[in-house]
N, C-alpha and C positions, 0 to 999 in steps of 0.2 A: 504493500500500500504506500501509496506518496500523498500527502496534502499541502495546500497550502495556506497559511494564515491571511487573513487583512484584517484586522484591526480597524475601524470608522474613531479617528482619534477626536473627532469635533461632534461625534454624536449621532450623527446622519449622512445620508449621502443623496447628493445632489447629482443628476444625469436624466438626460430625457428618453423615453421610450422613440426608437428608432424608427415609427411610424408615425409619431404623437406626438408632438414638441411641447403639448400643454399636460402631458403624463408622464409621472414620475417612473422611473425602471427598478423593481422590486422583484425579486434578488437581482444582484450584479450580474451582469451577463459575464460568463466564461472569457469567453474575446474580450471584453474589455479587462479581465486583468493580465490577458497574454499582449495585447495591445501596451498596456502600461510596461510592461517589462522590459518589450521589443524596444520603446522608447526610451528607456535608463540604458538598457545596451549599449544603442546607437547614438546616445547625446554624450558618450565616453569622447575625448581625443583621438583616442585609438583603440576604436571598441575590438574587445578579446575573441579572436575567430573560434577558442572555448565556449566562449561564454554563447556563441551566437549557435554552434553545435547544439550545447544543451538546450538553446531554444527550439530548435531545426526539432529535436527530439519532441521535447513536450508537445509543441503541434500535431505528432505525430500518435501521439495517444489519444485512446475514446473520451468522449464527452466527458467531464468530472462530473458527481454529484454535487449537490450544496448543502451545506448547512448551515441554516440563518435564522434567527427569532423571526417575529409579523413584524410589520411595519408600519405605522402609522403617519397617512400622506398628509403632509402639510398642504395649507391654500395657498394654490398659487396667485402672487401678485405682481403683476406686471413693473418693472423697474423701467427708469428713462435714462439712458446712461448716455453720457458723452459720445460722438463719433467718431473715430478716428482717421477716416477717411479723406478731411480735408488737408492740401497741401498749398504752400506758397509756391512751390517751383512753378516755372512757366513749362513747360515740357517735362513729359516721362522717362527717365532715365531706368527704369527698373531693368530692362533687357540688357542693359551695360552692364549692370551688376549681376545679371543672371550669367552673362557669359565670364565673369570675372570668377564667382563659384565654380563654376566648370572646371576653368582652369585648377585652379584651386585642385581639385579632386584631381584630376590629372596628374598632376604633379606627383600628391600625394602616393597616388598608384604606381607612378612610375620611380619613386625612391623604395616601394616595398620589392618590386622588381627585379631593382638593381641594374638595369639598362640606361647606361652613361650618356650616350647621344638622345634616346625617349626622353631622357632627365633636361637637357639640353634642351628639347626643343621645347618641350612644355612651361619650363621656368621663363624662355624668352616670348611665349603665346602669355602665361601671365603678368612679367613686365606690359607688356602692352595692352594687353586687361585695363591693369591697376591704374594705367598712365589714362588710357581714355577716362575711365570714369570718375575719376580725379577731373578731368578737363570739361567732362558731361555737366557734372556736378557742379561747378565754377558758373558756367556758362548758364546753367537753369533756374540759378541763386539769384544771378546776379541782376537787378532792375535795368530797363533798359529809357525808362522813361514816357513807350508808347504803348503802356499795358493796356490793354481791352479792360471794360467792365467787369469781366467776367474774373479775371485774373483778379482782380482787385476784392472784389467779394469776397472770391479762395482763400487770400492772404488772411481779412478780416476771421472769417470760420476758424482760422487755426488759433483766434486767441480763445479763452476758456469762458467768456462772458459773450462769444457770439457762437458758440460752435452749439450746435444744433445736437438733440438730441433723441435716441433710439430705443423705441420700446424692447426691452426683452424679458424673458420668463424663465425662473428655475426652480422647474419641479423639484422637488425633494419629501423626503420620507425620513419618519424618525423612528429607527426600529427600537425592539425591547433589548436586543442583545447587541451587542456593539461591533462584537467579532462573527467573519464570515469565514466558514471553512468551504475552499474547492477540496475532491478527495476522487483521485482516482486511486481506487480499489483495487486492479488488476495491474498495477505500474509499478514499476521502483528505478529509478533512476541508477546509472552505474556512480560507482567514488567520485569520481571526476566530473561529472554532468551534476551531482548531487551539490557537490562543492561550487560551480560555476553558477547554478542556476539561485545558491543562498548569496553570491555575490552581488545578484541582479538583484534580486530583490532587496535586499539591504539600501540599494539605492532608489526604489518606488516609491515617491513620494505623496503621490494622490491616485486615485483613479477616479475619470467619469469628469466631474466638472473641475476646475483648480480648487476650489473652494474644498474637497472634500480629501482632505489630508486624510492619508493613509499611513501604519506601519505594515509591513512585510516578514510572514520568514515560513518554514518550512518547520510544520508541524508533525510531532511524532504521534499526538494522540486525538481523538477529534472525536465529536457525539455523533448522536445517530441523524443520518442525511433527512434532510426535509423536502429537498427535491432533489429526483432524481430521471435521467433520461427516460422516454419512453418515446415508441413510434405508433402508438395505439393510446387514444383515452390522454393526449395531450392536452393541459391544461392553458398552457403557455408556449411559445417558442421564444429560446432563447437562440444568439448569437454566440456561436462556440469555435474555439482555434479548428485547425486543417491543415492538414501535410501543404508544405509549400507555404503558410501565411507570413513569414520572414519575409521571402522575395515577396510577394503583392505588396506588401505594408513599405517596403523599400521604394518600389515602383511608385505606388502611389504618395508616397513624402514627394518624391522628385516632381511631379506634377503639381502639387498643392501647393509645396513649397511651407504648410506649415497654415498659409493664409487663407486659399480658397474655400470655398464650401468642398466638404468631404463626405465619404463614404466607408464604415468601416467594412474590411473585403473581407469579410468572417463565413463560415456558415453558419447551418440555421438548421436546428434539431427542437423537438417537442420536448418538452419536461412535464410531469408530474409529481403532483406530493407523494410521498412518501408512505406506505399505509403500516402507521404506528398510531399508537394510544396516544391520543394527547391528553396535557395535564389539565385535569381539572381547575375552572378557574377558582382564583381564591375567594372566599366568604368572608366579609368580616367578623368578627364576632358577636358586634350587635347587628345581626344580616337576618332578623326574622320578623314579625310584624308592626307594624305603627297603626298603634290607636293615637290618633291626634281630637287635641283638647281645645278647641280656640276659647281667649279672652275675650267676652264679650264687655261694651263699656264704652262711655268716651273718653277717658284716657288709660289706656294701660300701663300696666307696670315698668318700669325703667330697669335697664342692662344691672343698674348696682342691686338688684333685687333675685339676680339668678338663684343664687343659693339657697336664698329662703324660696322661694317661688317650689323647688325641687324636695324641700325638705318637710313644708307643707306639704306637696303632693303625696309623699311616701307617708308622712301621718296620717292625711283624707283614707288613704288606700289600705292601711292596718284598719283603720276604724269602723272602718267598713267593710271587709274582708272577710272570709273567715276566721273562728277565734277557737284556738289559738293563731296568730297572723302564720301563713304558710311559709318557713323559709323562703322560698322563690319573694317572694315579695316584699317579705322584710329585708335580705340580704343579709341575715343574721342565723347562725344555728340557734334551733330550740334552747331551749335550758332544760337542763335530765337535771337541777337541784329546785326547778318548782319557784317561783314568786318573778320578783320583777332584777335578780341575777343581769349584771352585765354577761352578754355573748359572743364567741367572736365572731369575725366575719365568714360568711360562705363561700367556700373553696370552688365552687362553680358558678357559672355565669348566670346572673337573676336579672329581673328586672329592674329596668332603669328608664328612670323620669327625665326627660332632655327638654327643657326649656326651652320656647323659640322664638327668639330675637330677629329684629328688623337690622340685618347687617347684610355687606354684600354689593349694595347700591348707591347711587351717587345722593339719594336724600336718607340713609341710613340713621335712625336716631336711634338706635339701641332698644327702642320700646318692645315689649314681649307680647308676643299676639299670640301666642298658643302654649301648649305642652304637648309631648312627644313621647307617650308611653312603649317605648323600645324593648321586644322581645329579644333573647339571644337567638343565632340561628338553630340552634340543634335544640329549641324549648320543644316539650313533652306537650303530648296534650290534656293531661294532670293539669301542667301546670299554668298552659293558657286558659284553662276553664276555671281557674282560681284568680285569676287575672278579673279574665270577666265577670264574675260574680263578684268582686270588688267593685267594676266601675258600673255594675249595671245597679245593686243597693247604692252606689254615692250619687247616681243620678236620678234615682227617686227621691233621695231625699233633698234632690236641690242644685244639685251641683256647685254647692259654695267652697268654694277655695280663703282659709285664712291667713293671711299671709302679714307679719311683722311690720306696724307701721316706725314710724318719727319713735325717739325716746318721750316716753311722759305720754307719749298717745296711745288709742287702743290699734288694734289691729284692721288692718284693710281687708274687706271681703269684697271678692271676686266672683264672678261666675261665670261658670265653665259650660261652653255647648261642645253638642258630639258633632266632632268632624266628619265618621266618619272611620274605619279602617282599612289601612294600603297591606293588602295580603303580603308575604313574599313570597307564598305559591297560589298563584292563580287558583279559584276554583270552590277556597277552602269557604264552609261554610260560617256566617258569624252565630256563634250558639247563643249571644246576648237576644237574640231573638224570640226566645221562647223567656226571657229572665224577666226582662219588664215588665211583661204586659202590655194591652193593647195599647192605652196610650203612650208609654214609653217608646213603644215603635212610631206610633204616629209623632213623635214628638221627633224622634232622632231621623226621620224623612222630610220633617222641616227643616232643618238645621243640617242635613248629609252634607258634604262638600259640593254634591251634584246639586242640591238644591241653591246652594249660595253661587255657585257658577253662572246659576239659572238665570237666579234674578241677576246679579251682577250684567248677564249680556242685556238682558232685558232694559236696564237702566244705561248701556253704554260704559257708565263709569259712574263711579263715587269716592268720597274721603275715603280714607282707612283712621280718620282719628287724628288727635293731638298730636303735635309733635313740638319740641323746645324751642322752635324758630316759627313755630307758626304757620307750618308749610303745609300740603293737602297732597302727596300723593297718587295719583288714578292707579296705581298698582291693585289690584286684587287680595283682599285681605290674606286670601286661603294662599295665594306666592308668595306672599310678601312671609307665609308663615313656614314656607314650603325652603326658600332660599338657601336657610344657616343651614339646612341637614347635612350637605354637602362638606361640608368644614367640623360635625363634628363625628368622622369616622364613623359613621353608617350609612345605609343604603338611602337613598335621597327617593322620596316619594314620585310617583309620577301622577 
């Protein structure tokens, strides 16, 4: 087995799908990181006729598989960037320089050679290269006094306060894992090729757009492939190396020059995923139902009132509860010595009261519009029926919340309507149903979420209540109650 490392050292990677310019390319295509190599090779002085062997090689192996996290595509936003295309010279000299290059290479060729007259004559074809375009150059710089319109515009574009600017787009994608393994299976490179080819790579510096800094090297151990070639039940075609893509890739620099519009001269094989188990996603631990509580009122409680708001709730819900209070709900073990004995706390996940504040937004006051009776995810159903048989006695008897006023003053009462409960498994039935009574049901289908949504369209918009500046937000009470869930480590209602 042979693999190869990349490493995404900024996080993401940036390249456009080779049929799409406005779609991000998830995974890397194969050929683009043999493409990157072939380019560290050849930007050498005197790139290693090893080094270019062991590239000759790798082309010459089957498709690799991949292995890469999901990736999460960013929105693409079109950027305006400067042009570079304007120039002051009056005439094109670029050809002068193309054939001074030549020389150039020439020369070169004929010193590896070692043909003393080839050497001769090619050094006297680049003297006179270097001397024309030296001369070209002088002559195209230089004002003459009768420049055209047009010329005059040119010159202006080249400063950085008239040069005109070009929309462009790059796609990109923020995967979960940062490093991508290629992995051909059936390959192993000899000592020598092995050695050459961790040379080249050591010099890769990006692949795909510049932006997308890469590290490089040759991996001995590597997880299980996520995609993997197929020529049936292709999910994807990627762009993959081919015997011979050294020379196209050579050929084609020569034409481009580096500047043109290109084409990468790769093939093109189907890939599939991989059919393995994937991992479960994670849960969090308060990942199981919301009973939500809204404050009803014209002004609500304020953010410095969390605490108490929460510690009130958990006393309304022993009070009401079954008695003795159910561990789940108190968050305390029983007491095995009998009266009112301090307890410690419960070694598994109970219930918990999440207060919800008006945070998140640009008219944000901290005010408390609801409560957030949060199940764990793995709750019994013991223990959600202990749950509700709490809230469905505290809301016959009122739904008042007592909550801690000012020093020297009594206490503030509150009262609480049913929002409403956001399953987290679709389907489940609410057993408060049979608890209240008829009116109690009629009472919590005034008051459901779906009914406040109701009316809320029905009315367009209204206040949501006081706020310390005075202000009236048209947010939706039930959003505005729904927002903080997101921030505090649980599942955010929908």
């Amino acid at each position: 087995m042979f693999a190869i490392a990349v490493e995404l050292l900024t996080g993401r990677y940036t390249a456009m799908q080779f049929n799409d310019r406005t779609e991000p390319e998830w995974p890397p295509h194969p050929a683009r990181l043999f493409s990157a190599m072939v380019a560290a090779w050849a930007d050498s002085d005197d790139p290693d006729p090893v080094e270019r062997s062991a590239l000759e090689w790798l082309g010459r192996q089957d498709p690799p598989a991949i292995c890469c996290g999901e990736a999460r595509r960013r929105e693409v936003v079109t950027h305006f960037v400067p042009v570079n295309d304007p120039t002051a010279l009056t005439r094109d000299v670029s050809r002068t320089y193309t054939l001074m290059d030549d020389a150039r290479r020439r020369v070169h060729a004929a010193e590896q050679s070692g043909d003393e007259r080839a050497l001769h004559r090619v050094r006297a074809t680049l003297a006179k290269a270097e001397a024309k375009a030296i001369s070209d150059a002088a002559r195209a710089g230089k004002p003459s006094g009768a420049e055209s319109g047009n010329v005059v515009a040119g010159v202006l574009k080249v400063l950085p306060e008239h040069r005109s600017k070009q929309g462009r787009t790059y796609p990109t994608v923020v995967p979960d894992q940062t490093t991508v393994w290629f992995v051909w299976p059936g390959s192993g490179p000899s000592d020598e090729n092995g050695r050459a080819i961790d040379a080249v790579l050591a010099r890769v510096a990006r692949i795909g757009h510049s932006s997308t800094l890469v590290t490089c090297w040759s991996a001995t151990s590597v997880p299980s492939s996520t995609w993997v070639p197929s020529r049936e039940g292709a999910e994807q075609r990627l762009r993959v190396p081919r015997a011979g893509l050294v020379d196209r890739l050579e050929q084609a620099f020569a034409a481009h020059r580096g500047g043109e519009p290109r084409t990468l001269p790769a093939g093109m094989i189907g890939y599939q995923r991989a059919h393995q188990a994937r991992p479960r996603p994670s849960i969090p631990l308060l990942g199981g139902d919301w009973y939500i509580l809204g404050v009803t009122g014209r002004r609500p409680p304020s953010a410095v009132q969390i605490l108490a708001i929460a510690r009130a709730t958990r006393n309304a819900l022993l009070a009401h509860g079954d008695q003795p209070p159910p561990e789940f709900v108190s968050g305390h073990q029983r007491s095995r010595m009998g009266g009112n004995h301090p307890t410690p706390p419960l070694e598994r996940p109970h219930l918990a009261g999440v207060p919800l504040p008006s945070v998140g937004h640009p008219f944000s006051d901290g005010a408390v519009f609801g409560v957030a009776l949060v199940l764990p995810a793995d709750c019994s159903d013991e223990d959600r029926a202990a749950t509700e048989r709490a809230l469905g006695a505290w809301s016959a008897a009122g739904f008042e919340l007592l909550v801690p006023g000012r020093p020297g003053g009594g206490p503030i009462r509150l009262t609480l309507v049913d929002n409403g409960v956001e399953r987290a498994v679709a389907g489940k039935p609410d057993r408060r149903e049979g608890e209240a009574g008829q009116h109690q049901r009629e009472q919590r289908r005034q008051h459901s979420a779906a009914g406040q949504v109701r009316r809320e369209q029905e009315a367009d918009h209204f206040a949501t209540g006081w706020s310390p500046r005075g202000r009236h937000s048209s947010t939706s009470t039930i959003s505005r109650m729904f927002e903080p869930s997101a921030s505090l480590g649980a599942r955010k209602p929908v």
